[in-house]
Backbone bond lengths (Angstrom), bond angles and torsions (degrees), N, CA, C in turn:
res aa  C-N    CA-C-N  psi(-1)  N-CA   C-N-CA  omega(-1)  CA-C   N-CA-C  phi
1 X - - - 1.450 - - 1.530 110.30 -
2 X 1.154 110.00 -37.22 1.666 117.02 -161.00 1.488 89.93 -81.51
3 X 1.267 120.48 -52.17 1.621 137.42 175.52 1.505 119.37 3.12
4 X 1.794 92.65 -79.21 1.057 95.03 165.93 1.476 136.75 -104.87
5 X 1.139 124.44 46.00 1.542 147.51 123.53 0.929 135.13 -55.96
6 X 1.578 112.01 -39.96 1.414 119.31 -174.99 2.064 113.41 -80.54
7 X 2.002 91.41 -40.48 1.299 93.53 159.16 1.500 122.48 -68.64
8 X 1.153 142.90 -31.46 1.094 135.81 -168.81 2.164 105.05 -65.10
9 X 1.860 89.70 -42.84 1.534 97.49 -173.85 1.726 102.90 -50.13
10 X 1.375 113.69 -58.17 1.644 127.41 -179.48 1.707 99.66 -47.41
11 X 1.359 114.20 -64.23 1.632 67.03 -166.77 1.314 123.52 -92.33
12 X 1.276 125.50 2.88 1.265 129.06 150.53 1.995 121.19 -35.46
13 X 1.301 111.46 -40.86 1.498 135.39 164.56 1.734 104.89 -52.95
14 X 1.524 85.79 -68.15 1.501 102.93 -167.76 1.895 113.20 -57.02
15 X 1.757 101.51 -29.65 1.623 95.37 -175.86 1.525 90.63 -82.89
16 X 1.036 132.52 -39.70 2.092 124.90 -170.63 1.459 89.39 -51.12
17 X 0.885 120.03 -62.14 1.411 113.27 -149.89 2.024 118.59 -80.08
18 X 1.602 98.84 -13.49 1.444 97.58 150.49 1.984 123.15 -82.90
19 X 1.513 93.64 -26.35 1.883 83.49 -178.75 1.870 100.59 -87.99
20 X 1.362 103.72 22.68 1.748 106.51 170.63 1.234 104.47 -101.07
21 X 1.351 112.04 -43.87 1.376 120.77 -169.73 1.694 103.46 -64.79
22 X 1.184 104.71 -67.68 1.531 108.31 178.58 1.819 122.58 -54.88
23 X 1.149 115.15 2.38 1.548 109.40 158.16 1.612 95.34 66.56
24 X 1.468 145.99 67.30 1.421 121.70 -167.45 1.496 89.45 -112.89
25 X 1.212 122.25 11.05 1.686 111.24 -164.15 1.906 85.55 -115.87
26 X 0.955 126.56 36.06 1.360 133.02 143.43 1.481 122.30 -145.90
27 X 1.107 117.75 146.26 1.564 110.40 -178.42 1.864 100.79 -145.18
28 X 1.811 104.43 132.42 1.368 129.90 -146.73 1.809 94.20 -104.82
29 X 1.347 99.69 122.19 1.634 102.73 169.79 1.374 119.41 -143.75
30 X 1.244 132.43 154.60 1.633 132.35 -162.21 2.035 78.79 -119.58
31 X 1.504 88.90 143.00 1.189 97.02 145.84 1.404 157.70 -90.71
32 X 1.081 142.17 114.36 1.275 143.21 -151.23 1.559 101.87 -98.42
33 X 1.665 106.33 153.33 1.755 102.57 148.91 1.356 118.93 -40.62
34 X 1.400 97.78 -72.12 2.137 104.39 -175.03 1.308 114.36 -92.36
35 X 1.392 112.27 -24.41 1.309 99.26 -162.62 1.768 108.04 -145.83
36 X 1.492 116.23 124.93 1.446 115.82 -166.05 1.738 92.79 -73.13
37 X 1.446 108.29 158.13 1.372 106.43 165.45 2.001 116.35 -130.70
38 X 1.182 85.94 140.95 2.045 86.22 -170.00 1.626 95.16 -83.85
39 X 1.810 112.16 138.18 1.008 126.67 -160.19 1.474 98.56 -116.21
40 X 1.551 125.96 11.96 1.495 113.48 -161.13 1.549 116.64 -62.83
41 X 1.677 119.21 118.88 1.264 111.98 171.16 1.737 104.21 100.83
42 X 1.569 111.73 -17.50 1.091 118.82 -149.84 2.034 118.35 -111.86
43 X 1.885 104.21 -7.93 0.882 126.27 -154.28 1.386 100.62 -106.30
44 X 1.812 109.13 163.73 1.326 118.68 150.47 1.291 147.39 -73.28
45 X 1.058 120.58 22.21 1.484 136.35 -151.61 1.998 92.74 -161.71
46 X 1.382 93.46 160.33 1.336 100.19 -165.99 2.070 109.19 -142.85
47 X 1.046 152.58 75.36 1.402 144.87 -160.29 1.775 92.60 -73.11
48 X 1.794 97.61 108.78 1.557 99.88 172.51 1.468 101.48 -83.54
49 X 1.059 113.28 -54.45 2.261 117.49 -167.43 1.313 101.54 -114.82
50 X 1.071 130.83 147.36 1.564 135.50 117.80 1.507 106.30 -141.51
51 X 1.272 95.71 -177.34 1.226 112.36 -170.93 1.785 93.47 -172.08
52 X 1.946 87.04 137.80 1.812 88.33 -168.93 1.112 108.96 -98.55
53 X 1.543 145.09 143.65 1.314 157.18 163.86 1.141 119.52 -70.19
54 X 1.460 111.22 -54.26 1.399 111.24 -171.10 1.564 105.32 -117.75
55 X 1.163 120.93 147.30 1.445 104.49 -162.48 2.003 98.86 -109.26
56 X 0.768 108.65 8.93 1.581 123.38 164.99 1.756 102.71 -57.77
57 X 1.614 109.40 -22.50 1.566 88.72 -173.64 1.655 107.74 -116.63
58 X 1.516 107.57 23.46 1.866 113.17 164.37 1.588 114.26 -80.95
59 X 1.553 91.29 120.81 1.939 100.01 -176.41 1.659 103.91 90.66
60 X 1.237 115.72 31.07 1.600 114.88 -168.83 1.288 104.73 -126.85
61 X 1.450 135.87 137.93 1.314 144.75 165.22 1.796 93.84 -54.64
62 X 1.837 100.11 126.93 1.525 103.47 146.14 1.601 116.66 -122.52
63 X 0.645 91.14 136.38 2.160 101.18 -172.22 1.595 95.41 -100.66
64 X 1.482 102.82 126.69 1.238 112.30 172.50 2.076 97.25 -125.34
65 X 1.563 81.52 141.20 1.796 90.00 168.49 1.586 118.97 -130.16
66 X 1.118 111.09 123.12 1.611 94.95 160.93 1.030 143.99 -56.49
67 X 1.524 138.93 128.65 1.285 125.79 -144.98 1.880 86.48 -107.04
68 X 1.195 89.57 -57.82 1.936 89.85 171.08 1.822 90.54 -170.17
69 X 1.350 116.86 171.25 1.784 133.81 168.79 1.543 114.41 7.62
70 X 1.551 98.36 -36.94 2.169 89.80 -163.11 1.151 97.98 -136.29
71 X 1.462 150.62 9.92 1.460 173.17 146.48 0.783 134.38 -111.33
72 X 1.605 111.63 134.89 1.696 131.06 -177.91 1.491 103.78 -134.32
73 X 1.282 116.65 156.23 1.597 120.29 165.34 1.855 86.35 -125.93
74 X 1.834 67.73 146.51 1.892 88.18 169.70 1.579 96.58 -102.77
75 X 1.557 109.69 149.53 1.068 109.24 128.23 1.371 141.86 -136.24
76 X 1.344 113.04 144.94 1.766 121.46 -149.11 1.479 94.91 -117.00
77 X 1.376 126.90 110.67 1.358 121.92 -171.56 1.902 86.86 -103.50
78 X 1.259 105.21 172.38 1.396 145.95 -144.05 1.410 107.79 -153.03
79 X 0.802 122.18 83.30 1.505 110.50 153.80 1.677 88.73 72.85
80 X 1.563 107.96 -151.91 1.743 103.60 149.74 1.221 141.82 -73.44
81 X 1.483 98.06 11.15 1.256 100.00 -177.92 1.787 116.11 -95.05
82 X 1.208 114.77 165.99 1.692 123.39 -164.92 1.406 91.99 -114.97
83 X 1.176 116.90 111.21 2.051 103.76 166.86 1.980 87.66 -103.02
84 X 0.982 97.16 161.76 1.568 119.55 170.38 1.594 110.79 -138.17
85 X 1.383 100.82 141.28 1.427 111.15 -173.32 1.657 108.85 -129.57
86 X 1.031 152.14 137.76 2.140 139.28 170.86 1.816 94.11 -121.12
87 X 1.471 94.71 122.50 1.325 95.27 -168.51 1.929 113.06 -132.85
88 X 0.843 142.20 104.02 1.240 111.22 -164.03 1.439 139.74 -83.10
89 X 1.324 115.75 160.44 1.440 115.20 -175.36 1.512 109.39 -43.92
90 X 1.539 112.41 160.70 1.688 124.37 158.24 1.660 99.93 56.28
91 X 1.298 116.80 26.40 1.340 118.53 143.54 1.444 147.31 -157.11
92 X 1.025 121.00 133.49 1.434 126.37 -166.09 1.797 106.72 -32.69
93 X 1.564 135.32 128.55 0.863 124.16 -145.40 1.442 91.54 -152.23
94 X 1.500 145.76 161.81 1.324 148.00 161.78 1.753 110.90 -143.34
95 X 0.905 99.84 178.39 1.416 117.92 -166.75 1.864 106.96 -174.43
96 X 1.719 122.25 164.81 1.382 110.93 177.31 1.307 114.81 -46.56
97 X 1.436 112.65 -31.14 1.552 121.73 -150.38 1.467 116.72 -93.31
98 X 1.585 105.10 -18.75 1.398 102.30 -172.07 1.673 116.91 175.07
99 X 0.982 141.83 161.79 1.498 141.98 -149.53 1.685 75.36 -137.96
100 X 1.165 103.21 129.98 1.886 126.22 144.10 1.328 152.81 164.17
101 X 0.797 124.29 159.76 2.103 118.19 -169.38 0.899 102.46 -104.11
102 X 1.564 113.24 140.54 1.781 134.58 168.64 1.797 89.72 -127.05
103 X 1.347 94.77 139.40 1.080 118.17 161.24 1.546 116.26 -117.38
């Protein structure tokens, strides 16, 4: 009886901690002339944390650029509007829109 409880508890553990591992609550794309391309797994850059503040930016394009080695600017558009943020790599970082580290 307990048996399978105990399995059910395990992989219940075991699936959280693969859709943690795999990062699925972001998804990585380069821009193209014609055609965007998905980078998952596949990129130079890596999103260790965030966490969103304002929820105006769930389901929203964020554009990240390299500025050069230890800087990036986001940008988090709004409506029509363009916010820009320069934040640097390998540290915990915030803005209105959102708290997070890229390494």
């Amino acid at each position: 009886m307990f048996q399978g409880e105990i399995e059910l508890i395990k992989s219940n553990i075991i699936y959280d901690k693969v859709i943690q591992d795999l990062n699925l609550h972001v998804s990585y794309y380069r821009m193209g002339n014609i055609l965007n391309e998905e980078l998952f797994k596949n990129n130079n850059f890596q999103i260790d944390t965030f966490e969103i503040i304002n929820p105006a930016v769930y389901d929203q394009k964020i554009y990240l650029n390299f500025l050069n080695e230890k800087e990036y600017e986001l940008n988090i558009k709004q409506g029509k509007k363009d916010n820009f943020f320069v934040h640097e790599f390998n540290k915990l970082e915030s803005n209105p829109f959102l708290k997070l580290k890229i390494s």
